[in-house]
N, C-alpha and C positions, 0 to 999 in steps of 0.2 A: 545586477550592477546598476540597475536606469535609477536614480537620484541618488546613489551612494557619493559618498567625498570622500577622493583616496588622495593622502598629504594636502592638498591649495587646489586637487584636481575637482569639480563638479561635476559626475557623469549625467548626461543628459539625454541621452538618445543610444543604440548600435547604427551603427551606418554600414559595416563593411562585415565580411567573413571570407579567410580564404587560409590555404594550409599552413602557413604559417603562423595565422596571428587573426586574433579578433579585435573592430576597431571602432573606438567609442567617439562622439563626439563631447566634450567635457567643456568646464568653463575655467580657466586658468583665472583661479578670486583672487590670488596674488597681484597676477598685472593687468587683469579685466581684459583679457583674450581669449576667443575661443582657439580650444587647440581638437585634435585629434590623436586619442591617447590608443597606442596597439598592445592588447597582451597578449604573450604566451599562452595559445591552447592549453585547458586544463589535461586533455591526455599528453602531453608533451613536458609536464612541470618533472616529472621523475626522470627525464632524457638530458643527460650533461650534455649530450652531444646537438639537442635541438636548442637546448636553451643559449649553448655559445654558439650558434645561429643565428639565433635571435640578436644576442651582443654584436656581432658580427654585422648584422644589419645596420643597426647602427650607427657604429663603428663607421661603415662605409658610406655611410648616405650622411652623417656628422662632419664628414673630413672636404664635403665638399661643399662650394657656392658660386650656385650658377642658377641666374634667372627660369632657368629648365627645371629645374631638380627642385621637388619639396625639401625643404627647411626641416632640419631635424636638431629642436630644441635639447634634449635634453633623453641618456636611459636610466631609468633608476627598478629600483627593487621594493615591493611593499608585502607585508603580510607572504611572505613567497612567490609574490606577480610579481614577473616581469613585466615594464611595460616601459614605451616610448614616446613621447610625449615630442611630436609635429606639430608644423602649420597644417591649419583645417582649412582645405581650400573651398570656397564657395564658387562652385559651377558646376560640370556634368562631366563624367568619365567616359573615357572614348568611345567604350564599350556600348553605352545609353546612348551615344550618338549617333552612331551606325544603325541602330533598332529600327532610329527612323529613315531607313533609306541610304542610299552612297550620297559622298559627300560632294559637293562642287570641285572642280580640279585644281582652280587658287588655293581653295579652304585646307583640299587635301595637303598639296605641297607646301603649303606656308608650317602645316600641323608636323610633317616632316621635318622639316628643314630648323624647329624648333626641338624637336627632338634629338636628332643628329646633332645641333647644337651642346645640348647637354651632354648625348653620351659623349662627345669629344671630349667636356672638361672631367668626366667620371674617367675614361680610356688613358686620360693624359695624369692622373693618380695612381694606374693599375688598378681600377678597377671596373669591372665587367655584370654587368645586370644579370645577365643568362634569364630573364623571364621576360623579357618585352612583349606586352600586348596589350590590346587595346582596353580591361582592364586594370590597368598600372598606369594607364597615363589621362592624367586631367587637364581640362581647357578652364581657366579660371572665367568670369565671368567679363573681363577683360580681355578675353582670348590669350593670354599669355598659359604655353601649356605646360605644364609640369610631369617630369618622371617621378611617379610614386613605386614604393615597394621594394628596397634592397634586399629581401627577405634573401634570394637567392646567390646575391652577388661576391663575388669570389677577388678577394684580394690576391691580386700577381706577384706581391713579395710578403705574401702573410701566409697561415697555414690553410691549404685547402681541406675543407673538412667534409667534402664530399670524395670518396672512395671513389678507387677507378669501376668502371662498369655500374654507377650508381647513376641512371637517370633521372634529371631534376630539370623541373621547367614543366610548361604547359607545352601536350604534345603538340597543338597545332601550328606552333610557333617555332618548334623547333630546329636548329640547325641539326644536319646529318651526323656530324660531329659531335653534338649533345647528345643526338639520338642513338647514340653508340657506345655513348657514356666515357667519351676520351676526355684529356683534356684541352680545354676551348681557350679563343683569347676573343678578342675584339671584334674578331671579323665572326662573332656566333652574334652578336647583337646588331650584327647589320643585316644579318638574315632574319632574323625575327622582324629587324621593321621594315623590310620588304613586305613579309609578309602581312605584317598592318596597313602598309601602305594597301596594296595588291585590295585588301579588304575593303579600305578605305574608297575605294574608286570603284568597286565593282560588286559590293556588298556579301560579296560572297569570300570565301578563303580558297588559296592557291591550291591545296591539297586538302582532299575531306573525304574521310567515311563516317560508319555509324561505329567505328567500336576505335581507340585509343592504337591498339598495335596494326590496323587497317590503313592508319593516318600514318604513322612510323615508319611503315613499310613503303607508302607513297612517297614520304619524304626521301627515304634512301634510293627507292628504285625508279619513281617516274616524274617525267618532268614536271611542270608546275602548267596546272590548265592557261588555256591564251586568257589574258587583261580583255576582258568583258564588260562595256557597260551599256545597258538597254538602251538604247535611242541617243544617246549620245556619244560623240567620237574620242579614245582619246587617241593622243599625238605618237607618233615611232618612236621619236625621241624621248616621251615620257617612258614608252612599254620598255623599251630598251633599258632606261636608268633600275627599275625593277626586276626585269631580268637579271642584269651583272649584279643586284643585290642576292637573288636565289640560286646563283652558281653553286653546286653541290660541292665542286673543287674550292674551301676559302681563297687558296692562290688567285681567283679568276673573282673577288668581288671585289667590292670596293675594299682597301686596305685599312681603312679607314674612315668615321664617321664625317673628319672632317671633308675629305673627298668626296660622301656622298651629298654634303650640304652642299659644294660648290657646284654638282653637276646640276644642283635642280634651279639654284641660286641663277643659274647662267641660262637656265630651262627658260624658255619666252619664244612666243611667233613672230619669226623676220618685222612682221609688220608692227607689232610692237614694243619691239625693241628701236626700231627706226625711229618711232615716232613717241620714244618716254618724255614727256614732260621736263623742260628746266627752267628754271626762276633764279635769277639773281636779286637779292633786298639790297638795295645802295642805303648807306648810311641816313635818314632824316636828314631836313632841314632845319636849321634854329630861328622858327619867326618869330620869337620873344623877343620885345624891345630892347631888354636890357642884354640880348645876346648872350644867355649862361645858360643856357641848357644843354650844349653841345652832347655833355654826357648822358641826358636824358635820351636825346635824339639818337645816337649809337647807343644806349643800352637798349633801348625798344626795338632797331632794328636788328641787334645780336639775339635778342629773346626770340624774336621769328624766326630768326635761322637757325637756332639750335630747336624748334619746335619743329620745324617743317624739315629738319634731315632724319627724323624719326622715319618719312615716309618712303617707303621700298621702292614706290615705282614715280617716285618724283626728284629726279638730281638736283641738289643746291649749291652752289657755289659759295665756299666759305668764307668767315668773316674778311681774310685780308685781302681775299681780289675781289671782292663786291666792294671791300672799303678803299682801292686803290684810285678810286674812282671821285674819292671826298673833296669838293672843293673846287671840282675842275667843269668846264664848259667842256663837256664831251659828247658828242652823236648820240642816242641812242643803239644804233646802229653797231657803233665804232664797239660801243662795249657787248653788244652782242653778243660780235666776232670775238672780240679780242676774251670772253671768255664762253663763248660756246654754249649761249643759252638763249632760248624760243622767247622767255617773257623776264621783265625784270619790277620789280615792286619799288616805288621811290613815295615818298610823302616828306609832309613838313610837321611841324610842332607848335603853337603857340600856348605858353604856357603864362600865366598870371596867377600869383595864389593861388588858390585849389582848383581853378577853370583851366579845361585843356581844352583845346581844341585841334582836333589832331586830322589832317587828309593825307589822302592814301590812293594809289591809282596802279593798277596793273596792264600792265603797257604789253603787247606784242610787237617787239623787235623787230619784224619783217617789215613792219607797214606803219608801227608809229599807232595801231589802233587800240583803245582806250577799253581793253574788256570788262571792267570794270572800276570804278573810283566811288568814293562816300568821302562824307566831311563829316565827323564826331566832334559835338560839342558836349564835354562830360564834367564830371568832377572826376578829381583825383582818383577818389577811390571806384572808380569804372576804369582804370586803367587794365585790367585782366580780362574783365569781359570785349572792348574793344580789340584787345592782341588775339582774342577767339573768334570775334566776328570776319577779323583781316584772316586769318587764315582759314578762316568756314570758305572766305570768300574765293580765296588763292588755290583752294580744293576744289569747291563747284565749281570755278572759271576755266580750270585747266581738268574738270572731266576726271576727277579720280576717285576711284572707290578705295576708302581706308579698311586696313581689316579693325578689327576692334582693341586687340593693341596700342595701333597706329593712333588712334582717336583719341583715346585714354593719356597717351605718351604729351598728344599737341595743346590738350585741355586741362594740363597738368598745372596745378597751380603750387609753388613752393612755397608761397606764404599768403596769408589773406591780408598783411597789413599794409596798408600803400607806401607808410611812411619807411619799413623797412625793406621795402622795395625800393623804393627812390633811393635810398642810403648804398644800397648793394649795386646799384646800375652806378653810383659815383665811385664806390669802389673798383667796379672794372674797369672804368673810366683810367683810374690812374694805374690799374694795373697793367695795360698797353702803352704807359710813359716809363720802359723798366729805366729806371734811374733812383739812387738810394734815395731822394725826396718825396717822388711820386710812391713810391711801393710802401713808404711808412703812410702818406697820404690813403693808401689804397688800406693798407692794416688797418688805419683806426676807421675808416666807415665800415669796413667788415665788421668789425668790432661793434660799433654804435647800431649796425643793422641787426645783430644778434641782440646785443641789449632791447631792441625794439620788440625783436621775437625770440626767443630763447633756442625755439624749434626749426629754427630756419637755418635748414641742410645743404643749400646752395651758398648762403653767407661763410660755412664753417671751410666749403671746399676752396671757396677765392680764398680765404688765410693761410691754407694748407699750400696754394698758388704763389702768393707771398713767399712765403718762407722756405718755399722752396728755390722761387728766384734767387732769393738774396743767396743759398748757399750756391744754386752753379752757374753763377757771376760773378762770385769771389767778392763780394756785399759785405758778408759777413762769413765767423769759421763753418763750415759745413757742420761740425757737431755741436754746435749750439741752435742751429735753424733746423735740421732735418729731425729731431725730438719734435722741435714745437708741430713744422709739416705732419706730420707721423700723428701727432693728438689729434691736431686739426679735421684730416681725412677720416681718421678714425670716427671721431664726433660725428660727423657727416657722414658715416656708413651707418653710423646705430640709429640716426635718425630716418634713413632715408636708403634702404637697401637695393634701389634700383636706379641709385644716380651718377650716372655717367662719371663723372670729372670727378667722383671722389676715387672712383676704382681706377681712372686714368691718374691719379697721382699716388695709388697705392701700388701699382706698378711700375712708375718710372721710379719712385724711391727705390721699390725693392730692387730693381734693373740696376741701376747704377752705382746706389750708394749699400744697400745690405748684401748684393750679389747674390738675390733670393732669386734663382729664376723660374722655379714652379710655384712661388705666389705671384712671380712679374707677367709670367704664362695665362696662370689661370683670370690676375686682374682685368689683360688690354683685353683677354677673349671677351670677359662679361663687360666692360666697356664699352664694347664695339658690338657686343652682344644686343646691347642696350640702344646706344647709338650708333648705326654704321655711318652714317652718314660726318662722323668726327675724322677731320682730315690727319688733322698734327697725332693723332691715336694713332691712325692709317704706320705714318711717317716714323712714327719711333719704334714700333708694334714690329717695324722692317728691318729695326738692328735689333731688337731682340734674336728674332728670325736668323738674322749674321751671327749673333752669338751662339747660336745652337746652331750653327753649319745646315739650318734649311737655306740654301743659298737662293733657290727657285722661289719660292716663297715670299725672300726678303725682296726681291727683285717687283716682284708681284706687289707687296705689298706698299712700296715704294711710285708706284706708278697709279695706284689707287689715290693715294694719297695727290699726287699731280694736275689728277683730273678732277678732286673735288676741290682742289684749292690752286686752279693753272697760273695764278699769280706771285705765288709764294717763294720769293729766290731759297731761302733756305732748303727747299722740299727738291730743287733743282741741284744743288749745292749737295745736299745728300745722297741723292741718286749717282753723281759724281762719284762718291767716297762706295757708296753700294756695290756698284759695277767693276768698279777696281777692288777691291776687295775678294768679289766674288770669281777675279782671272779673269774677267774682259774687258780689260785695258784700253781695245778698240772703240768699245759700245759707251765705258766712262769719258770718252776726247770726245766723243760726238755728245753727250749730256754736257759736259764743260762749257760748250757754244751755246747751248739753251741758257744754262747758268750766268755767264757771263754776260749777255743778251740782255738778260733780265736787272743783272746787278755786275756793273763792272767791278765793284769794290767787295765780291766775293770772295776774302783770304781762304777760303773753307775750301769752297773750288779748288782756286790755283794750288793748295797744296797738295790736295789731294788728286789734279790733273798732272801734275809734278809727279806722284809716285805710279802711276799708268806708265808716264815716258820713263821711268825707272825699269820697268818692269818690261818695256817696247826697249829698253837698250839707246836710248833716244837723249843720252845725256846732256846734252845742252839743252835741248827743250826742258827739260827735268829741271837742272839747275834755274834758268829763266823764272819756271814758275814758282820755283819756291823761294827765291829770291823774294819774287812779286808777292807772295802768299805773306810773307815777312811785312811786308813795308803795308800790307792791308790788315792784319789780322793782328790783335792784342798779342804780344809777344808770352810765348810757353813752352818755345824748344822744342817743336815737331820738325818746323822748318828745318830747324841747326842741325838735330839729329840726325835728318833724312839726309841735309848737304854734306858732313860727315861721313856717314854709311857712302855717299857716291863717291868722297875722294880715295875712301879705302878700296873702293873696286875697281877706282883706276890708278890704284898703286901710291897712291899719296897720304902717307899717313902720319907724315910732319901736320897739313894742312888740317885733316880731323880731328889729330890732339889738339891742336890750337883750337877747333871750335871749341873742342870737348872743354880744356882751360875757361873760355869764356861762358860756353853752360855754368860753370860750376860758380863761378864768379857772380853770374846774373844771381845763382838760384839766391846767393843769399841775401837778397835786395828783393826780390819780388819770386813770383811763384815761376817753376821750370817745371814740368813733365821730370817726372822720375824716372815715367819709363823710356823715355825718351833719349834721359843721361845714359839710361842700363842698357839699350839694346848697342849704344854705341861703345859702353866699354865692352860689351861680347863683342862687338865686330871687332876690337881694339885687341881680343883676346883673352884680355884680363874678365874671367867670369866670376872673379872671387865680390868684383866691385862691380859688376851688371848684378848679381845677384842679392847685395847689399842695398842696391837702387830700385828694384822691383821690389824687395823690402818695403821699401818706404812706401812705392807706390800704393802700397796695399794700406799704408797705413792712412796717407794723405787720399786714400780713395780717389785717385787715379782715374777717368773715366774712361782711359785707354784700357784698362785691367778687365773689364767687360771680353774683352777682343784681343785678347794676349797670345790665345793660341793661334789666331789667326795672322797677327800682325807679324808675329817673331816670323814665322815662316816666308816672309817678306823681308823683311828687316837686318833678322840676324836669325837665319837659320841654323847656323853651329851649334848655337847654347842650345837647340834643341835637343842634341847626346847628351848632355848635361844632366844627372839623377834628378841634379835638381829642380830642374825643368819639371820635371815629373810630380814632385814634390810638389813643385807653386799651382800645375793644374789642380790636384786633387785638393787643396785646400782651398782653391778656387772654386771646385765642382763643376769643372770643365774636359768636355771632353780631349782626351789628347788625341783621337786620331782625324 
């Protein structure tokens, strides 16, 4: 095969052999990429049943995308080869890693916890590895690790084409349940990367003989030797996480990949978690004479922030409470406190023609002391290299080792040209003035920044940002903007497949507006995947979470969100709407007081504190707020509907028809919640006309339709007997119970 050309493919090298498939390294002379091309063993080309295996593989390692998981371009058919045509990763497979010895306990768990990452977005597809081990998984040379190998993996709603009592997988790896040849789910690939793990810390395997059914028979019948590593200690708490991975009973492991990522996520020594690292970057200052850089100066220090939340064991505080701070004579101190962090980064700009001259000073909050400052005197085009040196500097001062990810993530440059860099930081600029002037302001520098550079992935997702404003601010119609958003992200994924903000806006579209929610699922995962450190990700990633009835989750993810952005009334405001939602009505009055606290002119809040005292029986309080909610918030008929629904449960249903009359009157003047007219003509009784009104909802894309099953059972539980009720989930693809 070594210099044959099969179709655009160049074989170049074997790299790999294992039972399913032999695997070449090739040169893709179509798009000048190397790829890694697998074919079907030649004793295997007569077996229909190996070769749709083979497809099969594919098939499942095709359907998915997750910064974990190799890339699987393309299966095709040549001369009777089958063969599969992947990303060819450049770095070393686990298996070669371990050769040399166990691995450090960060190195180990980080290598995990990127794993578990992945199988959660494969597990949340139905689909299941069944071969995890440490050859199948690669560390790129940027330590980003990837699962290779679907060879074995078994679709949950597709045909299993392994026979019952037919053993598959490597035995060392195996769960009891594989080794017995039943059939497996989710919780058999958390026992195998136990066992990698187990391997990974102690270089040895949890169960071992010299002969295959030696190994079998240990896995079924005796426990897993103790976590061993020479001269160094590990932690109970670590041995512990690896243990509930190797529970013989799956009942007793973790249920899930995502559960095992959070136990290790949250895995740290008291003393180090005490003492993590936090940095708030306050907006620049504008020392240019002629005072117009403003945008310069907030886009340089937004580029650090979204640089520096790449890093795991450094918390940043995001853009809008480090910016809340713009403009004002405040303590260093005072902002500290007020947002919870050890150091804060602050500088100035002066900017003339292509001369910058930019200082920069990292402050420690306790004492006012100065751990480090410089003054860069540059040209323009050293604007990238100096945002490397600030954050080289922000990394050594506060004492943190990056893993190599991490490093890669901060040193990332989106574009090499200044001038379409400068164009894209005045786009953001106006993209934080949402108002229909500024967002067309913000469109055409996006626009002229792309002209500047064609390839410039971050320009195409601020347009994607645009046009999505203008649809849910009612700017403009939603199906004429949410196309253009849709090109836009898109453009910006083919360019750039591991950029945050584009998969965060391929997710909120599909959330809200296509009501896709296993691409809205899979987006914020790799998102967040990507960036944890993205707050408003955090923030909406929490109603996704509400729409699929993870209620604990949404809650969770809600409060993450709080604590990277403590400034944010909106994220306060939502947590209100969470908590009530989720049945604790109590715990949403007590967030209301934060909310309000922060932002008295929170409509968002008060209505949604309104339907807690609904639900506490608290009618006048109820009424109060959503009165209040009215007179704060752009009128849409939540309010009316909700005061409505309360005169009918206290017998007044003169009073509700009259609102209902003026609903209907508004709607045709300006926009009213659809579903908001329909839950009240159910309460009204008449479901012939709640059901004609959730009609529409669905057409006007409603962003209450998200949360239908949830809200009706608040609202107007009646139309829940309703068939048709039944009817509008499943076109929905929402759960009814």
């Amino acid at each position: 095969m070594i210099g044959k050309t099969i179709l655009h493919y160049r074989i170049l090298e074997k790299i790999g052999e294992g039972g399913m498939g032999v695997v070449y390294k090739a040169e893709d002379t179509k798009l000048k990429r190397m790829v890694a091309l697998k074919f079907l063993p030649a004793q295997f080309t007569g077996d229909p049943q190996a070769r749709t295996r083979f497809a099969q593989e594919a098939q499942s390692a095709a359907a998915l995308d997750h910064p974990n998981i190799c890339t699987i371009y393309e299966i095709n058919e040549v001369g009777g080869q089958t063969y599969i045509a992947m990303a060819y990763i450049m770095g070393q497979s686990l298996k070669d890693k371990i050769l040399s010895g166990p691995l450090d306990i960060p190195e180990a768990v980080n290598i995990v916890i990127q794993v578990a990452e992945g199988l959660k977005s494969a597990h949340g597809r139905g689909i299941i590895h069944r071969d995890i081990k440490p050859g199948n998984i690669m560390q790129t040379e940027e330590g980003k690790v990837k699962i290779m190998d679907f060879g074995l993996a078994k679709l949950e709603r597709g045909a299993d084409l392994t026979k019952t009592m037919t053993i598959m997988g490597t035995p060392a790896y195996m769960s009891p349940e594989q080794a017995r040849g039943e059939v497996v789910d989710q919780r058999t690939d958390i026992w195998s990367l136990g066992c990698v793990f187990f391997e990974m810390l102690s270089g040895q395997l949890p169960f071992q003989s010299e002969h295959d059914q030696g190994v079998i028979y240990s896995i079924l019948k005796e426990e897993p030797r103790p976590v061993f590593r020479p001269g160094k200690e590990i932690q109970a708490q670590l041995k512990t996480i690896i243990h509930k991975c190797l529970e013989k009973d799956p009942r007793n492991r973790y249920q899930d990949a995502a559960a095992l990522a959070e136990a290790l996520k949250s895995f740290e020594k008291p003393a180090q978690n005490a003492h993590k690292p936090s940095i708030a970057v306050l907006p620049f200052v504008d020392m240019s004479s002629q005072k117009d850089q403003e945008y310069f100066c907030d886009g340089i220090a937004e580029e650090l922030i979204n640089g520096l939340t790449h890093i795991s064991d450094l918390r940043v505080v995001a853009r809008t409470s480090a910016f809340a701070f713009k403009g004002k004579d405040v303590d260093l101190r005072d902002i500290g406190r007020k947002l919870n962090v050890d150091t804060v980064l602050e500088g100035s700009i002066r900017k003339a023609g292509n001369k910058l001259r930019i200082t920069a000073q990292l402050i420690k909050v306790e004492d006012g002391f100065h751990l480090w400052s410089e003054k860069f005197d540059r040209e323009m085009e050293d604007i990238f290299a100096i945002q490397d040196e600030i954050s080289k500097a922000i990394v050594d001062n506060l004492k943190i080792t990056l893993l190599a990810q991490e490093k890669a993530a901060i040193e990332k440059r989106h574009t090499d040209d200044p001038e379409a860099y400068n164009l894209y930081l005045k786009g953001l600029y106006f993209t934080y003035r949402p108002s229909p002037e500024a967002l067309n302001k913000a469109l055409d520098y996006f626009r002229k920044a792309i002209d500047a550079d064609p390839n410039f992935a971050l320009a195409y997702a601020g347009m994607a940002n645009v046009y999505a404003n203008f649809a849910i601010m009612s700017l403009a119609p939603p199906a004429d903007m949410l196309p253009k958003a849709k090109t836009a992200f898109q453009k910006a994924l083919a360019l750039d497949s591991l950029l945050a903000e584009a998969h965060f806006y391929t997710a909120y579209i599909a959330f809200y507006f296509e009501w896709d929610w296993e691409t809205s699922e899979r987006s914020y995962e790799r998102a967040l995947a990507i960036n944890p450190g993205n707050a408003l990700a955090h923030a909406l990633y929490a109603w996704a979470c509400l729409a699929r009835k993870r209620f604990e989750e949404a809650v969770k993810e809600i409060k993450l969100a709080q604590s990277l952005d403590p400034l944010m009334p909106l994220f306060y405001a939502f947590s209100v709407a969470i908590h009530c939602a989720v049945g604790k009505p109590d715990d949403a009055i007590s967030e209301f007081e934060r909310a309000v606290e922060m932002d008295p002119h929170s409509g968002l809040a008060y209505f949604h504190v309104g339907v807690a005292y609904v639900l506490k029986r608290e009618t006048e309080k109820a009424i109060t707020a959503l009165q209040k909610s009215k007179e704060l918030a752009v009128y849409s008929g939540w309010a009316d509907g909700m005061l409505g629904l309360i005169h009918i449960s206290e017998g007044d249903r003169e009073k509700a028809e009259r609102i209902l009359e003026e609903m209907l009157a508004q709607k045709k003047r300006a926009y009213v919640s659809s579903m908001s007219i329909g839950w009240l003509w159910g309460a009204l009784g008449n479901f012939d006309r709640a059901f004609e009104y959730f009609d529409k909802a669905r057409e006007e894309r409603d962003t209450l339709m998200p949360f239908v099953h949830i809200y009706t059972k608040i609202h107007a539980p009646e139309i829940q007997k309703d068939p048709r009720f039944r009817a509008l989930l499943k076109k929905m693809k929402l759960d009814e119970d």
